[in-house]
C-alpha positions as CSV (number, residue, x, y, z in Angstrom):
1,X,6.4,-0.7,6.2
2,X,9.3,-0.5,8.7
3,X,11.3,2.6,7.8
4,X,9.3,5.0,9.4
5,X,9.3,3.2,12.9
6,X,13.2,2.2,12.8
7,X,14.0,5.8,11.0
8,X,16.9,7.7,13.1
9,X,15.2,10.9,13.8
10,X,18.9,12.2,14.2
11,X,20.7,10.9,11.2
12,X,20.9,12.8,7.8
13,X,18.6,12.0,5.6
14,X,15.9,9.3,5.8
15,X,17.0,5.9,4.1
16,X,14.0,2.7,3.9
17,X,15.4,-0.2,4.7
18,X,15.4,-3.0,1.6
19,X,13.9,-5.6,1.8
20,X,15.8,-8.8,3.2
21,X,13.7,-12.1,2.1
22,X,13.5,-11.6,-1.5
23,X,12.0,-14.9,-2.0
24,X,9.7,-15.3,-4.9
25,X,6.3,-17.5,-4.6
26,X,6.3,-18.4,-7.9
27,X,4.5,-21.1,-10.9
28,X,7.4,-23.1,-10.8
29,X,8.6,-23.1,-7.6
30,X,12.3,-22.1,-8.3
31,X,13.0,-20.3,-5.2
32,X,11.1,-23.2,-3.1
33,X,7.7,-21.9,-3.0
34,X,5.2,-23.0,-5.6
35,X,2.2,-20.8,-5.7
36,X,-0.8,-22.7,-4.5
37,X,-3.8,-22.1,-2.6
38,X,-4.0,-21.9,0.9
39,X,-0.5,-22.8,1.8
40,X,0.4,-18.7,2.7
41,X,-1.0,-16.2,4.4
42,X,-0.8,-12.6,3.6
43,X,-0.3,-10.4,6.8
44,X,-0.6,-6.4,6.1
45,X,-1.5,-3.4,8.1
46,X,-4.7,-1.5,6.5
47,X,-2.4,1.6,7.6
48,X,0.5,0.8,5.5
49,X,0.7,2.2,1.6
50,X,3.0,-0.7,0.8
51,X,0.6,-3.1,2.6
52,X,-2.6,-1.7,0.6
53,X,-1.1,-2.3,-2.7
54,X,-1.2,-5.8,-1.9
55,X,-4.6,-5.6,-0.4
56,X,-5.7,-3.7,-3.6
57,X,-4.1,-6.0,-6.3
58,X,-5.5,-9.4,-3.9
59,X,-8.9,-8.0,-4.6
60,X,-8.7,-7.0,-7.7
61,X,-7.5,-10.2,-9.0
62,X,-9.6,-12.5,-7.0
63,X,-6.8,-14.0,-4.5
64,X,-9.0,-13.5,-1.1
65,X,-10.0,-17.4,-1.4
66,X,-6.5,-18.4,-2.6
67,X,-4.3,-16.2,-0.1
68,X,-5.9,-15.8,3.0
69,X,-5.2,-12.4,4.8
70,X,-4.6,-11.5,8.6
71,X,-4.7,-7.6,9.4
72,X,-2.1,-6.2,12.0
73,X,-3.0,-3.8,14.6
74,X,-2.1,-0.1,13.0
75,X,-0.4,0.4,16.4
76,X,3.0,-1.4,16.5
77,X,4.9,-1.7,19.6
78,X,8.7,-2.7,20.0
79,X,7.7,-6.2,19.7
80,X,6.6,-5.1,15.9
81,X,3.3,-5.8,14.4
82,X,0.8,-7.3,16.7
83,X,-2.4,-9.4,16.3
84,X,-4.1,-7.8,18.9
85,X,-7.2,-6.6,16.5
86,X,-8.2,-11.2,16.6
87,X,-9.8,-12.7,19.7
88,X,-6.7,-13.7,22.5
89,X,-4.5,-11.6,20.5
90,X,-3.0,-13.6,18.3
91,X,-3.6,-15.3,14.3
92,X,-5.7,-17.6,14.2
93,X,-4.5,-19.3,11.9
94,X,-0.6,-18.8,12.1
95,X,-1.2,-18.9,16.2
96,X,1.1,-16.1,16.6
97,X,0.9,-12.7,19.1
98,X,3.6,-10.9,16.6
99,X,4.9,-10.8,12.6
100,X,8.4,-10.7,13.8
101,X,7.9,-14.4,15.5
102,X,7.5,-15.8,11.6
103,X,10.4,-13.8,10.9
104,X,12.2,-15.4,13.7
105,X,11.1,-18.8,12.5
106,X,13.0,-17.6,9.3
107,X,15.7,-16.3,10.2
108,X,17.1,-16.0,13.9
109,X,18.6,-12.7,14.9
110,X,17.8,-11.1,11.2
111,X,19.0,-7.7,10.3
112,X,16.5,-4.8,9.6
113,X,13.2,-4.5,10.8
114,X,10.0,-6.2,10.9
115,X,7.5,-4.5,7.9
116,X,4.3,-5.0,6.0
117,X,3.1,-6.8,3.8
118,X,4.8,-10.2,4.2
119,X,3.6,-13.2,3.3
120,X,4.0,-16.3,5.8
121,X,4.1,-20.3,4.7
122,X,1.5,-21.8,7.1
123,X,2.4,-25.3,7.7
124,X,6.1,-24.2,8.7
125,X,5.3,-20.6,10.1
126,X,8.2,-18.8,8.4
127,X,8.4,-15.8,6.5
128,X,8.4,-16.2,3.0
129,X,8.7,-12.6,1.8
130,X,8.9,-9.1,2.6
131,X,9.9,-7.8,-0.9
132,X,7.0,-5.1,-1.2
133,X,8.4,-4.1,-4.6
134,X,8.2,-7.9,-6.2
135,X,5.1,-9.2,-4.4
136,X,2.5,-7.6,-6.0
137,X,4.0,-8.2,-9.4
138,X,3.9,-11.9,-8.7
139,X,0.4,-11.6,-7.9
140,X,-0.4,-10.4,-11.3
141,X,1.9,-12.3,-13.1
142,X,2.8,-15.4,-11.4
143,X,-0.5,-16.6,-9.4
144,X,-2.6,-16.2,-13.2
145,X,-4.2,-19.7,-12.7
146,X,-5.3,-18.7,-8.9
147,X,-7.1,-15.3,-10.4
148,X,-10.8,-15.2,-10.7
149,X,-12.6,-15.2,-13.9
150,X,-12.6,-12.0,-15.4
151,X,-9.4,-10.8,-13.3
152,X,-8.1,-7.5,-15.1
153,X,-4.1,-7.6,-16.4
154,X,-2.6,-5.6,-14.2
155,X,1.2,-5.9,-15.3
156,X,0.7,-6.2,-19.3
157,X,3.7,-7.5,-21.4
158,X,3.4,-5.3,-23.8
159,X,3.6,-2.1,-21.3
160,X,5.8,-3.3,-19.1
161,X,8.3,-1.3,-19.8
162,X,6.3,2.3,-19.8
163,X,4.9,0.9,-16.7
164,X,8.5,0.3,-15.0
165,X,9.7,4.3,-16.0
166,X,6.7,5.6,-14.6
167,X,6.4,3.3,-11.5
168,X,10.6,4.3,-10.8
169,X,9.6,8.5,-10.8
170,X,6.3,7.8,-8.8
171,X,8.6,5.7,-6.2
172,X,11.0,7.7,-5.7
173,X,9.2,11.4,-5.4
174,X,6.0,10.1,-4.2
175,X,5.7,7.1,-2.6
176,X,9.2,7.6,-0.9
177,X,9.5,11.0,-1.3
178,X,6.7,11.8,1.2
179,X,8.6,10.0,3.9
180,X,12.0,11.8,3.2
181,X,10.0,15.2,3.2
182,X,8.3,13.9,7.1
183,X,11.2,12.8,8.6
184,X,14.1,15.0,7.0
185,X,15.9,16.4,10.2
186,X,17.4,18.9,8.2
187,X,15.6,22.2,6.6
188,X,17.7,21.9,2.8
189,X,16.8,18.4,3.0
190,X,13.1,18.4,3.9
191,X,13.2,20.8,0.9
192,X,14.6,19.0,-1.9
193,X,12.3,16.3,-1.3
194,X,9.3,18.7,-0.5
195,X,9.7,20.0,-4.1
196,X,10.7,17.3,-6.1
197,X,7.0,15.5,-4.5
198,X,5.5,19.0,-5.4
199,X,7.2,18.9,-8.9
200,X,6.6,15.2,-9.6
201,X,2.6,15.3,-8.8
202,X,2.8,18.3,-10.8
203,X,4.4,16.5,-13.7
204,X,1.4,13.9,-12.8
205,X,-1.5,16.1,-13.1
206,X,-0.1,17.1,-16.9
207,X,-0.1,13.8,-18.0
208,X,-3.5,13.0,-16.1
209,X,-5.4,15.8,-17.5
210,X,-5.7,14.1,-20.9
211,X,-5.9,10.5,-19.8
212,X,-7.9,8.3,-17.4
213,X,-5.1,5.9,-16.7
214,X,-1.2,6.2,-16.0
215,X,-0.6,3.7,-19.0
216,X,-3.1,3.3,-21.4
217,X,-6.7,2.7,-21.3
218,X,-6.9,0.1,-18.2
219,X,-6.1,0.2,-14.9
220,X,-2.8,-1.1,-14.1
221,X,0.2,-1.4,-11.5
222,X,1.2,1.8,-11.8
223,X,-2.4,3.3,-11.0
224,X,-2.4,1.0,-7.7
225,X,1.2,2.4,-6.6
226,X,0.0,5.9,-7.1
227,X,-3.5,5.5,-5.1
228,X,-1.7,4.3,-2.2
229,X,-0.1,8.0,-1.8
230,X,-2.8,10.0,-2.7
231,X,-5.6,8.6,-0.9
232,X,-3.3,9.2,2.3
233,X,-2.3,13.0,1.0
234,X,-4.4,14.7,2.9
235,X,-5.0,13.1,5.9
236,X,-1.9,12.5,7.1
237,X,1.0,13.3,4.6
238,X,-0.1,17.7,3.9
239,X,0.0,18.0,8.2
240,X,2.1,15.1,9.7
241,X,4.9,15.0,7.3
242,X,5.0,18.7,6.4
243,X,3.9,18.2,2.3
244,X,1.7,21.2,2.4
245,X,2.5,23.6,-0.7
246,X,-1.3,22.5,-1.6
247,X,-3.6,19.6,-0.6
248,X,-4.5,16.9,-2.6
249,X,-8.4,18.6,-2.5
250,X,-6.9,21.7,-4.1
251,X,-5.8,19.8,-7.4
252,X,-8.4,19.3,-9.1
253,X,-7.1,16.5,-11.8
254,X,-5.2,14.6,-9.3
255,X,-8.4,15.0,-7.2
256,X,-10.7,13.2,-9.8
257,X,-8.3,10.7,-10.8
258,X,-7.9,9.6,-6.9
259,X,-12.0,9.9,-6.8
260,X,-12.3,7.5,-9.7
261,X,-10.0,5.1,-8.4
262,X,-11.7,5.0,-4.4
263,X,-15.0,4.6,-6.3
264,X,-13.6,1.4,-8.0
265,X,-14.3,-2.0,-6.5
266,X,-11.0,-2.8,-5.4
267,X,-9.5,0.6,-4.3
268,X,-11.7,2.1,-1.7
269,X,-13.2,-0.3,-0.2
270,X,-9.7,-2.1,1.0
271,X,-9.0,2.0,2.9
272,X,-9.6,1.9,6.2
273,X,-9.0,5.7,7.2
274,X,-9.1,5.2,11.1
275,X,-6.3,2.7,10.8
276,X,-4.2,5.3,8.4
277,X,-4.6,8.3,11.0
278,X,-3.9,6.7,14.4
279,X,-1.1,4.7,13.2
280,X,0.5,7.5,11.7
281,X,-0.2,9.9,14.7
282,X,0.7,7.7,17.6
283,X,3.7,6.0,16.4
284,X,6.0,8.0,14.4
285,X,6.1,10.4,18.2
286,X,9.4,11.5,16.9
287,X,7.2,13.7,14.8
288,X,4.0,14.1,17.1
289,X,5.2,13.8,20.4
290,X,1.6,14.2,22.2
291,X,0.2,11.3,20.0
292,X,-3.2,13.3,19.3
293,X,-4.9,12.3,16.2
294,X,-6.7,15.0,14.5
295,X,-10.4,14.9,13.9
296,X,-10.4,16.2,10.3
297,X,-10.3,15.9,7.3
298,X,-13.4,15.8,5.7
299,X,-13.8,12.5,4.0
300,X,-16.9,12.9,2.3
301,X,-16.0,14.3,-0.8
302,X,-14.7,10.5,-1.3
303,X,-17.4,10.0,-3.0
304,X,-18.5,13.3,-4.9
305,X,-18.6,12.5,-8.7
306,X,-15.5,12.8,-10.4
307,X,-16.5,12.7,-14.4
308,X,-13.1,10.9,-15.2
309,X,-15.1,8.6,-17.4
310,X,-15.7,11.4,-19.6
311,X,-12.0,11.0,-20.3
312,X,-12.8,7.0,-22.0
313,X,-10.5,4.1,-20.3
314,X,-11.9,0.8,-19.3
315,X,-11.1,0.3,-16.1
316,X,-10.9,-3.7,-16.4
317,X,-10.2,-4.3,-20.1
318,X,-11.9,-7.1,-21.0
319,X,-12.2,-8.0,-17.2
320,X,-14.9,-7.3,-14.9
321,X,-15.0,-6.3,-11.4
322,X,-14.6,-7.6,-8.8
323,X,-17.6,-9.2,-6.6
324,X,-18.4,-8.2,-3.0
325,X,-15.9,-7.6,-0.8
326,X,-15.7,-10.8,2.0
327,X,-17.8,-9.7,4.7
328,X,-14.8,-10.3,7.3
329,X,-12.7,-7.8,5.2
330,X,-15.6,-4.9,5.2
331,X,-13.9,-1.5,5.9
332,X,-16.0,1.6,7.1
333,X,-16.9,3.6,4.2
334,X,-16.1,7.5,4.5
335,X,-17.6,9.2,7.2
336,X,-18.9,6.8,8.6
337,X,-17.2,5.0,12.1
């Protein structure tokens, strides 16, 4: 995630930045980096939606051995994303103080903006990656002899391309379209984007009320993509960027469905919703000037039954679950500091 802190507050209409290393870690190596244990490290903020998909889909398919993680301080500076949450302030295993430094290492003077997730080659200390779009894709489909046993498909070859139409509308009216809604600096265009989010989760609930899952019967990319938005709705996206015809709370299928997944090994236990709020609150001060972070909302209900499995679906397919989260990687569960 970099858009939001480089955005113009001035200009237009919001634009994210693309990414610029597109490298691919891959089986075979083609772009120069052969997938193999240990050799990267992940670096993500917990606070980032494109960050937690790769936290999620890590977890999910067993990676935390294979692809070590480091977790950025949810309050950048200038200087981009910091290390300051590890003793001295820097990674302990990469050695660094800031992300952009690898990204230096990779590239001198690069265009764009420093963002979450990337993925850093340890013995060289460069950036690999920043493409938040391809990375978790690889993960599923390029790092299969890394997963654990039981690991669920999450990109299946035979869905793919349902997968694809549905992760393209949830991009651009959700995932993105929350952002152009927050930091439109025009009414008309806070507007279109306020309704077409409004009109796409609405389009959402229909096609959730009679089915556990986005794409079939398991849990897949598209589900992960999806999460990432909702579980942020309504603590930071209804108030802080302005999305406020109704509140995640107040719809009840999209409600459930976001229940079911947080309850999932995998989903909620990678949210860490103190790192969410303050990050949004105190660094996008185009928006909220004074920085204050606001106590609510409730986050009990988290956990509140949801009865999607009345609705069928096996989360995992043939899979199984995955095992205890690390104990370094523990989050606080809802309502709980």
């Amino acid at each position: 995630m970099n858009a939001d802190r480089n955005s113009a507050y001035g200009h237009e209409s919001f634009t994210r930045s693309k990414s610029h290393f597109t490298d691919r870690i891959t089986t075979d190596g083609r772009d120069g980096w052969p997938v193999a244990a240990g050799r990267y490290r992940l670096v993500v903020s917990r606070a980032c939606p494109w960050a937690s998909r790769a936290v999620i889909s890590r977890r999910l398919l067993g990676l935390e051995a294979a692809l070590p993680m480091a977790v950025a301080d949810p309050i950048q500076d200038d200087r981009s994303w910091r290390f300051t949450l590890d003793p001295g302030g820097r990674d302990p295993v990469l050695g660094i103080r800031f992300l952009g430094e690898a990204y230096e290492k990779r590239e001198p003077g690069h265009p764009g903006g420093v963002s979450v997730p990337a993925v850093v080659d340890v013995p060289s200390g460069r950036l690999v990656t920043n493409d938040y779009q391809r990375l978790t894709l690889d993960l599923a489909t390029e790092w299969t002899a890394l997963h654990r046993e039981g690991a669920p498909d999450l990109y299946p070859s035979e869905r793919r391309d349902e997968i694809d139409a549905v992760m393209a509308e949830v991009y651009e009216d959700v995932n993105n379209g929350v952002y152009r809604a927050g930091f439109a600096s025009r009414q008309t265009e806070y507007e279109e984007a306020c309704t077409a989010l409004f009109r796409r989760l609405e389009r959402l609930t229909e096609r959730l009320a009679g089915q556990r899952y986005l794409v079939g019967d398991t849990l897949t990319e598209a589900d992960i993509r999806l999460f990432t938005t909702l579980v942020r709705f309504d603590a930071v996206y209804h108030g802080h960027f302005k999305c406020n015809r109704w509140k995640l709370t107040e719809n009840p299928v999209l409600w459930a469905y976001a229940r079911d997944l947080f309850q999932t090994p995998g989903f909620g236990d990678t949210v860490d919703f103190d790192h969410i709020k303050r990050h949004y609150y105190r660094v996008h001060t185009g928006i909220n000037p004074t920085r204050i972070v606001p106590l609510g909302p409730d986050l009990s209900g988290w956990l509140t039954r949801h009865h999607r499995e009345e609705l069928g679906g096996r989360p995992f397919g043939d899979g199984t679950a995955p095992g205890p989260v690390p104990p370094d990687e523990e989050v606080p569960a809802p309502g709980r500091p």
